[in-house]
N, CA, C and O atoms as CSV, one atom per row, in Angstrom:
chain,resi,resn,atom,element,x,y,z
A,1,UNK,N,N,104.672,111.323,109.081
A,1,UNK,CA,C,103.394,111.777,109.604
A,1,UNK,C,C,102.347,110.717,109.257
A,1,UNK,O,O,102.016,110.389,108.118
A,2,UNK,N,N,101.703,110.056,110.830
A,2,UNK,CA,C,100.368,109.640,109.949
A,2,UNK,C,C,99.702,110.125,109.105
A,2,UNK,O,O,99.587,111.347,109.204
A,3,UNK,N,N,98.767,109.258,107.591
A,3,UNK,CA,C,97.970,109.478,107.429
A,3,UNK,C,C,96.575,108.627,107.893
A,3,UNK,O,O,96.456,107.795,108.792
A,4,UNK,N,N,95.372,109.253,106.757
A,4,UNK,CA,C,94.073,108.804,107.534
A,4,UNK,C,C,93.616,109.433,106.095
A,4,UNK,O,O,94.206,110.327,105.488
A,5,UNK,N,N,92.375,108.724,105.676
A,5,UNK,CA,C,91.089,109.268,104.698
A,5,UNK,C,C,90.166,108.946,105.753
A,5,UNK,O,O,90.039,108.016,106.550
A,6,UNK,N,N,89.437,110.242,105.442
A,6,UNK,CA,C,87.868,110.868,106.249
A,6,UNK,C,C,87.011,110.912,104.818
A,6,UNK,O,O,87.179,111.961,104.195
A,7,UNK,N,N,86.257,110.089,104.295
A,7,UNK,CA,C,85.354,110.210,103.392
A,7,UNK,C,C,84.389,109.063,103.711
A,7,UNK,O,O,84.733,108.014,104.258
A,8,UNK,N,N,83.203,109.355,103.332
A,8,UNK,CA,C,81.850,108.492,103.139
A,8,UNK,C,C,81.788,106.985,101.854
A,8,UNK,O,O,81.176,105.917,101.851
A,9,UNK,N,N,82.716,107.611,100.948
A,9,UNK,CA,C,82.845,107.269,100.002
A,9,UNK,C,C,83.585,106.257,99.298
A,9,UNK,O,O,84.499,106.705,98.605
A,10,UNK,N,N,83.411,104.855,99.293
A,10,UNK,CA,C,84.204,103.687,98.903
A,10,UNK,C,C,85.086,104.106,98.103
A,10,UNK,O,O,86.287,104.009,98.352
A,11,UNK,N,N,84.525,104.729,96.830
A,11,UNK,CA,C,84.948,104.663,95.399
A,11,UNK,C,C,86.659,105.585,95.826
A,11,UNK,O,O,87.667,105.290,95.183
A,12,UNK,N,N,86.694,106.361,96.644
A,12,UNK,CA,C,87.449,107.456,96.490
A,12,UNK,C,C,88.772,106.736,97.480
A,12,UNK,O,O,89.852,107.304,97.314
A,13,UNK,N,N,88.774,105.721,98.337
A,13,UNK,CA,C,89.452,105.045,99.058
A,13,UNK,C,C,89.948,104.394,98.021
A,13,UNK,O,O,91.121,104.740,97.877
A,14,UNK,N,N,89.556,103.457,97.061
A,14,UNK,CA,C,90.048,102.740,95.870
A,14,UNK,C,C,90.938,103.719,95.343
A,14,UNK,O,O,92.163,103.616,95.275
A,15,UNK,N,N,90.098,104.861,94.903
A,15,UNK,CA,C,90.994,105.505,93.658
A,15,UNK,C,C,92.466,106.198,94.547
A,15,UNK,O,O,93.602,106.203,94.073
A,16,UNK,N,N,92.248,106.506,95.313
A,16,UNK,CA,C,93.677,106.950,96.640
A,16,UNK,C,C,94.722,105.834,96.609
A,16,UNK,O,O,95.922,105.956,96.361
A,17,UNK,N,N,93.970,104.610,96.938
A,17,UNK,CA,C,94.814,103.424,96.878
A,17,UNK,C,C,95.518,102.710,95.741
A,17,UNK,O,O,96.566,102.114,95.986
A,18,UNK,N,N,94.862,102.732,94.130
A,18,UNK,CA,C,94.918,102.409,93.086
A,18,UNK,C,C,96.168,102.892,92.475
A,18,UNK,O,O,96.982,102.204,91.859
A,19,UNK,N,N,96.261,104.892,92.858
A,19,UNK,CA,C,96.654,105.105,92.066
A,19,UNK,C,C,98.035,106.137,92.931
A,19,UNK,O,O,98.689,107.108,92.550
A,20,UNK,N,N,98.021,105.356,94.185
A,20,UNK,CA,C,99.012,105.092,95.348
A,20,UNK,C,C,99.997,106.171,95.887
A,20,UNK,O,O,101.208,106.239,96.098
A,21,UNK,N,N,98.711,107.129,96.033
A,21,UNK,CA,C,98.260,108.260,96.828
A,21,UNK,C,C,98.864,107.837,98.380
A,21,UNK,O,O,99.677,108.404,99.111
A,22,UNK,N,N,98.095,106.598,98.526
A,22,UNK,CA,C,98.061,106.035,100.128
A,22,UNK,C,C,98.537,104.280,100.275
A,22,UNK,O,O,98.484,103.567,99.272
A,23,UNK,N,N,98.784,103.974,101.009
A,23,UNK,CA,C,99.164,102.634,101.083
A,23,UNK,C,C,97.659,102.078,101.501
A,23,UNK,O,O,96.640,102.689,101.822
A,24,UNK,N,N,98.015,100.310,101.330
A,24,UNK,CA,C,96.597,99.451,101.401
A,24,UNK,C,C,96.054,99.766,102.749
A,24,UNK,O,O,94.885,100.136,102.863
A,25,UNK,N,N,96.891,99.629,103.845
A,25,UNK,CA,C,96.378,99.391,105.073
A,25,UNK,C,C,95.890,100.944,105.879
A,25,UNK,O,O,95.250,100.981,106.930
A,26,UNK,N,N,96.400,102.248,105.045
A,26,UNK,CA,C,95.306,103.285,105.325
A,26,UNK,C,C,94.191,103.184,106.292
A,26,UNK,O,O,93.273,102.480,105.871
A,27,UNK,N,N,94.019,103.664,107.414
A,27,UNK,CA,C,93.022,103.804,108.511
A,27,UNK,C,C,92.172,105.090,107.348
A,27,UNK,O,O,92.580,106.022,106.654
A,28,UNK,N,N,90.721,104.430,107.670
A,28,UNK,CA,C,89.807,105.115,107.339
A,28,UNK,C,C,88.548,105.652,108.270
A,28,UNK,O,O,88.145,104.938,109.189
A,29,UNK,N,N,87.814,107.208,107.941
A,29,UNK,CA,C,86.724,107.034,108.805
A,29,UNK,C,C,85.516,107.476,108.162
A,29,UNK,O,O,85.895,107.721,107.017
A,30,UNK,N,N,84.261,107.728,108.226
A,30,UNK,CA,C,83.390,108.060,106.985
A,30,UNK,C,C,83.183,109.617,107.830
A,30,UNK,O,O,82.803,110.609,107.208
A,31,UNK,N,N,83.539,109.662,109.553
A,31,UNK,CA,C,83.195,111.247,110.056
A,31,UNK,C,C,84.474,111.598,111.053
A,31,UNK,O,O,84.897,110.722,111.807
A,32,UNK,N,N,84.855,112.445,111.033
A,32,UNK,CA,C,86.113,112.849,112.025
A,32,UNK,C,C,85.851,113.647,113.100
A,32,UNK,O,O,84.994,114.526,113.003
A,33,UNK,N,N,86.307,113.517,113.855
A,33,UNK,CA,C,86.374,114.527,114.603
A,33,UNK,C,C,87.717,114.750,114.808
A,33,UNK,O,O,88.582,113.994,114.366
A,34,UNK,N,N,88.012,116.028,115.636
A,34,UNK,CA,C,89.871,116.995,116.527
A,34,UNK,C,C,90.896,115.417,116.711
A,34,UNK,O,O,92.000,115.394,116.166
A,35,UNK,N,N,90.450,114.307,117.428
A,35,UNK,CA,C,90.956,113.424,117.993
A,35,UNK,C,C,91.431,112.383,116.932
A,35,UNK,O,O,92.309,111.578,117.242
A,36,UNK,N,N,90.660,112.376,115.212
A,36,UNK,CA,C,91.013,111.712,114.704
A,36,UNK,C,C,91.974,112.153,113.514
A,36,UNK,O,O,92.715,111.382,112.904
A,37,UNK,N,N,91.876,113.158,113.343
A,37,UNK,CA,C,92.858,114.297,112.313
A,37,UNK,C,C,94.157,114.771,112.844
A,37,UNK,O,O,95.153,114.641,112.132
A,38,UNK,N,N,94.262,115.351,114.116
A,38,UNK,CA,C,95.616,115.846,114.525
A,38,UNK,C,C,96.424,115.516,114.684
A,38,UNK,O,O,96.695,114.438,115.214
A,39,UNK,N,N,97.466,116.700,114.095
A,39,UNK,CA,C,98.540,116.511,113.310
A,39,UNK,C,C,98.774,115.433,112.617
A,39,UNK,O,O,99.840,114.840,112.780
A,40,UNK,N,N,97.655,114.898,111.552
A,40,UNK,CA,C,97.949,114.080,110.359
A,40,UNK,C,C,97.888,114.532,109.116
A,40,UNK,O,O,97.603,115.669,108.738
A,41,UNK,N,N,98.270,113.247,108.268
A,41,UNK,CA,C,98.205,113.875,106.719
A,41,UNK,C,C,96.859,113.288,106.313
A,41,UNK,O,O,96.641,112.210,105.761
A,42,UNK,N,N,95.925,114.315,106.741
A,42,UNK,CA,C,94.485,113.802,105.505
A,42,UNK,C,C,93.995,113.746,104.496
A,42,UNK,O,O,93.998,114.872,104.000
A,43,UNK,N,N,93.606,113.128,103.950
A,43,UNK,CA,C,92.857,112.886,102.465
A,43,UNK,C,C,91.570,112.966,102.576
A,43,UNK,O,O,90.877,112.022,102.955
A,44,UNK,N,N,90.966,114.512,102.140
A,44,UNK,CA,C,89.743,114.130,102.119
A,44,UNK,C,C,89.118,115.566,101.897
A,44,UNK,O,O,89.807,116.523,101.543
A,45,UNK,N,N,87.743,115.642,102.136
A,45,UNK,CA,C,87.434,117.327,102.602
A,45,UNK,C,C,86.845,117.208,103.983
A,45,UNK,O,O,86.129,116.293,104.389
A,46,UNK,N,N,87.342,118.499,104.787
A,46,UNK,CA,C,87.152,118.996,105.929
A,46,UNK,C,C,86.627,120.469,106.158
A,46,UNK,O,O,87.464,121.332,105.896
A,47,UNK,N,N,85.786,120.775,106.460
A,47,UNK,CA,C,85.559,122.044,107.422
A,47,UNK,C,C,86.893,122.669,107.655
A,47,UNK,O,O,87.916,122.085,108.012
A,48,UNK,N,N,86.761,123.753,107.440
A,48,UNK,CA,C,87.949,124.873,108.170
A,48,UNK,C,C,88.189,124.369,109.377
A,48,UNK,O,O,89.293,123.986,109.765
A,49,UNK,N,N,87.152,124.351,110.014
A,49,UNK,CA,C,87.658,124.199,112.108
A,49,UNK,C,C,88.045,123.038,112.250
A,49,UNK,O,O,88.881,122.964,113.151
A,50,UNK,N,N,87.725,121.682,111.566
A,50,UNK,CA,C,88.558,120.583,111.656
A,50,UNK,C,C,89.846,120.577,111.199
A,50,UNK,O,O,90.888,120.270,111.778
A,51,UNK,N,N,89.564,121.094,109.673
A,51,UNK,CA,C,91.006,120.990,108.912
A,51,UNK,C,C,92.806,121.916,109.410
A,51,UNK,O,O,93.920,121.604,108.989
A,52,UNK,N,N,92.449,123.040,110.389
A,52,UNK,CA,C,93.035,123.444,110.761
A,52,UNK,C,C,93.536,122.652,111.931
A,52,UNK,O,O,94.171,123.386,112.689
A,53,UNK,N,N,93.470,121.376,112.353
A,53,UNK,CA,C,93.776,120.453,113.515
A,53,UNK,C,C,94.892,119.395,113.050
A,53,UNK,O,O,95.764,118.939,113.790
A,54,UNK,N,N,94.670,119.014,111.385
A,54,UNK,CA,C,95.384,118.611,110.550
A,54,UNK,C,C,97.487,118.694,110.469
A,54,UNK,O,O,98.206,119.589,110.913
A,55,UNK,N,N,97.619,118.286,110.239
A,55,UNK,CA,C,99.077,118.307,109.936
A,55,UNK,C,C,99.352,118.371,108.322
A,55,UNK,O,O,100.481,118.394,107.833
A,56,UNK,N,N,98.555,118.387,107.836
A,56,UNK,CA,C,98.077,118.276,106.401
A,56,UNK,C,C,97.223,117.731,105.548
A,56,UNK,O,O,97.241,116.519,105.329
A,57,UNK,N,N,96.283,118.644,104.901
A,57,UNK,CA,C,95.589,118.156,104.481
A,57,UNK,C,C,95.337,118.227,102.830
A,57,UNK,O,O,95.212,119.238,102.138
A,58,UNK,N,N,95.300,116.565,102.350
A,58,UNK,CA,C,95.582,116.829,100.944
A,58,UNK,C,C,93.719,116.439,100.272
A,58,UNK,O,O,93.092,115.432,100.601
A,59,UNK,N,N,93.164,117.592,99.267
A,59,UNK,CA,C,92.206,117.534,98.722
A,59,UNK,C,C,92.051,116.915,97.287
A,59,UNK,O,O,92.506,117.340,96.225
A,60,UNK,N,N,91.146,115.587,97.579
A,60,UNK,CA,C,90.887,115.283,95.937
A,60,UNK,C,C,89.866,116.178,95.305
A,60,UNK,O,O,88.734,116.224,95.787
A,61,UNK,N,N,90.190,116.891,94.262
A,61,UNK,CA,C,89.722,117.995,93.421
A,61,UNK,C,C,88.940,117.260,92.233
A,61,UNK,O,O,89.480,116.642,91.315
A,62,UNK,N,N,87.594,117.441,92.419
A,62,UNK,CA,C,86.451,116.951,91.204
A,62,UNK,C,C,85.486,117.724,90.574
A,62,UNK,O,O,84.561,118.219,91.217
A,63,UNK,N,N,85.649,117.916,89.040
A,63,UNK,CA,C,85.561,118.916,88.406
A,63,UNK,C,C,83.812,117.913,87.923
A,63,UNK,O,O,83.526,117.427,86.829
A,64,UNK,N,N,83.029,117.917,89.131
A,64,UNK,CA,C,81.565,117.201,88.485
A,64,UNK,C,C,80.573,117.893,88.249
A,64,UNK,O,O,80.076,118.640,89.092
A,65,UNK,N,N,80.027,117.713,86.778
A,65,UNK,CA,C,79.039,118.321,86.307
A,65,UNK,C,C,77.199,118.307,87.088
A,65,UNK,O,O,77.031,117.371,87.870
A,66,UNK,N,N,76.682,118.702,87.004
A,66,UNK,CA,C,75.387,119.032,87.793
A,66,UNK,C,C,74.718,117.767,87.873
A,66,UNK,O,O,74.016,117.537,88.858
A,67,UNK,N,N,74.843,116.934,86.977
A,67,UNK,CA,C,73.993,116.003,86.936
A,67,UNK,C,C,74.832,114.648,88.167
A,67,UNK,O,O,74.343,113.565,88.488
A,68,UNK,N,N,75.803,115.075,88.485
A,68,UNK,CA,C,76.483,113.811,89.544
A,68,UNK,C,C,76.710,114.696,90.638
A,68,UNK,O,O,76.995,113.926,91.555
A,69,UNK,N,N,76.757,115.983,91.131
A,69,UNK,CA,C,76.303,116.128,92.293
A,69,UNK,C,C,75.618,115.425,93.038
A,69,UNK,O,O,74.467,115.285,92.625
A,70,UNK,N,N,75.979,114.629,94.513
A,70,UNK,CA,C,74.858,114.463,95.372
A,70,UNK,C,C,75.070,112.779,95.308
A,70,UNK,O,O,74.852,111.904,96.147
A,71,UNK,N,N,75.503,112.741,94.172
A,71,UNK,CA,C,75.015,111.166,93.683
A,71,UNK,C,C,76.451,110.317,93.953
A,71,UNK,O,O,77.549,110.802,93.682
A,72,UNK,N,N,76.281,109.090,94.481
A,72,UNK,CA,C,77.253,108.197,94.500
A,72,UNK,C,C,78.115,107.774,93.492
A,72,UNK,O,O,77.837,107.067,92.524
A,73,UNK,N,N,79.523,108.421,93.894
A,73,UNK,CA,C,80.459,108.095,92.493
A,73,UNK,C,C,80.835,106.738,92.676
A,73,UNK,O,O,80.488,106.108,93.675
A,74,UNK,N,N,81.922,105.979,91.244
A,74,UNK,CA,C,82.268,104.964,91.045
A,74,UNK,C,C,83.779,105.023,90.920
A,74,UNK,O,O,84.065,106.219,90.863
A,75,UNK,N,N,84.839,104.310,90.852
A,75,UNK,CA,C,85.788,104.389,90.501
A,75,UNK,C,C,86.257,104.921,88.989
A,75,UNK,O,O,87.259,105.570,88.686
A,76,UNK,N,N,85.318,104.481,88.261
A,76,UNK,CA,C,85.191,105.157,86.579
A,76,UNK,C,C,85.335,106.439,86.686
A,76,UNK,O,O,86.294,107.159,86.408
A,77,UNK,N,N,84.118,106.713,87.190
A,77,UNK,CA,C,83.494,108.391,87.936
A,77,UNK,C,C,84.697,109.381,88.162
A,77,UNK,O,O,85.017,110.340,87.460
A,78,UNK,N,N,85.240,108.949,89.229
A,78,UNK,CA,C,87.044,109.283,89.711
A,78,UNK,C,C,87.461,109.645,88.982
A,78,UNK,O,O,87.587,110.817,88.627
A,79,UNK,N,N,88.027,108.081,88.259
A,79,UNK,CA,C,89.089,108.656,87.386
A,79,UNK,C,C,88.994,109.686,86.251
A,79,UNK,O,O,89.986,110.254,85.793
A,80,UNK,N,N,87.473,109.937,85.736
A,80,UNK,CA,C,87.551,111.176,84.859
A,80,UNK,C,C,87.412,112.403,85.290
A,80,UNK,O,O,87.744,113.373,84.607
A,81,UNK,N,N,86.748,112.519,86.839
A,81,UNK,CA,C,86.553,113.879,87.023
A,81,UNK,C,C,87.245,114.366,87.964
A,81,UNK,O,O,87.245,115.534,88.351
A,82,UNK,N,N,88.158,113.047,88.553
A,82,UNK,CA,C,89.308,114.117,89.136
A,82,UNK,C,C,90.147,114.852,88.942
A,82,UNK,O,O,90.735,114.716,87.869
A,83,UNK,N,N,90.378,115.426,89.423
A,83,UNK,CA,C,91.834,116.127,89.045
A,83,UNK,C,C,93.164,116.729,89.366
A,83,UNK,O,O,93.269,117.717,90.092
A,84,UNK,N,N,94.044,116.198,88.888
A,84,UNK,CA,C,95.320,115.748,89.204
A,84,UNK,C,C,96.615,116.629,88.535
A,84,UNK,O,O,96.597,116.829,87.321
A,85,UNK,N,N,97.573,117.073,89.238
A,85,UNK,CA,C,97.955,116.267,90.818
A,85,UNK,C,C,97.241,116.695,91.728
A,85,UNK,O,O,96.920,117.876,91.602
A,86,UNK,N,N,96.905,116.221,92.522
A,86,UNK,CA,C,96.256,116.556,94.219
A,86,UNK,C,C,96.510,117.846,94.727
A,86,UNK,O,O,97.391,118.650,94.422
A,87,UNK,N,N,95.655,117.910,95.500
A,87,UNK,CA,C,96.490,119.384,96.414
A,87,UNK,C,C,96.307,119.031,97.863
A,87,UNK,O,O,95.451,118.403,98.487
A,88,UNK,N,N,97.602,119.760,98.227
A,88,UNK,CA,C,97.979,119.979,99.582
A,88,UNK,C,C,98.151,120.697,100.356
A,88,UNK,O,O,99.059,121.492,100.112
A,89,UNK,N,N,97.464,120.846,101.629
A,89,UNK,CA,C,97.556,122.278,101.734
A,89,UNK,C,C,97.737,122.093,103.910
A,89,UNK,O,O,97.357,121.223,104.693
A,90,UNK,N,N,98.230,122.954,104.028
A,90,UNK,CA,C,98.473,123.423,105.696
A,90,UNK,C,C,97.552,124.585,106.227
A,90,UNK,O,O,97.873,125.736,105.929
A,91,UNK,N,N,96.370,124.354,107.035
A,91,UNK,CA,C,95.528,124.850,107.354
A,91,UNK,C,C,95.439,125.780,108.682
A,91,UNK,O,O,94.617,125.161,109.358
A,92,UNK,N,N,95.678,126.488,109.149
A,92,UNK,CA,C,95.773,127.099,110.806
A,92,UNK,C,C,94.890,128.373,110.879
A,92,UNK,O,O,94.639,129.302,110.111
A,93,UNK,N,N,94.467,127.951,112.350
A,93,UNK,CA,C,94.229,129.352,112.958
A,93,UNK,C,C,94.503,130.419,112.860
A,93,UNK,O,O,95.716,130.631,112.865
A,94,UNK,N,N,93.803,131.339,112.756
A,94,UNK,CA,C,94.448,132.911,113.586
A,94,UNK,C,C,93.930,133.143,114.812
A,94,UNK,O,O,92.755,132.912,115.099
A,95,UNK,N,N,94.718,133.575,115.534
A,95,UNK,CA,C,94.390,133.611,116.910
A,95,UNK,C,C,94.670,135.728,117.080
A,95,UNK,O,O,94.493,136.289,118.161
């Protein structure tokens, strides 16, 4: 299954890649839309109505305190407040 990271965020492409989550050459986008997610394996966070277009979608989980909300993380940043292992998850409709 392709993947793809949908994030804004440099630091979090590094730490995916670093710690080889994803391979180097990873297609990236900073906004997605239906056409760029389906049926892939994403890395990232999505909306319900996107993420259900997914083929899978795996969430980096960051346990950040109030004061780094909002604010541009670093690779440092990452590595302490993520948290690991990843999750993965299969998202769908109800119809």
């Amino acid at each position: 299954m392709k993947q793809i990271i949908v994030t804004r965020h440099p630091a979090l492409i590094e730490y995916l890649k670093k710690y080889g989550y994803v391979t180097n050459d990873i297609e990236h986008v900073t906004h997605a839309n239906v056409d760029d997610v389906k049926d892939k394996h994403v890395f990232g966070v999505l909306p319900l109505w996107l993420a259900c277009h997914c083929g899978k979608l795996t969430e980096i989980q960051l346990r950040l305190p109030n004061e780094k909300r909002g604010k541009e993380l670093t690779l440092k940043d990452l590595e302490f407040f993520a948290k690991t292992p990843l999750k993965t998850y299969t998202i769908r409709e109800v119809k």
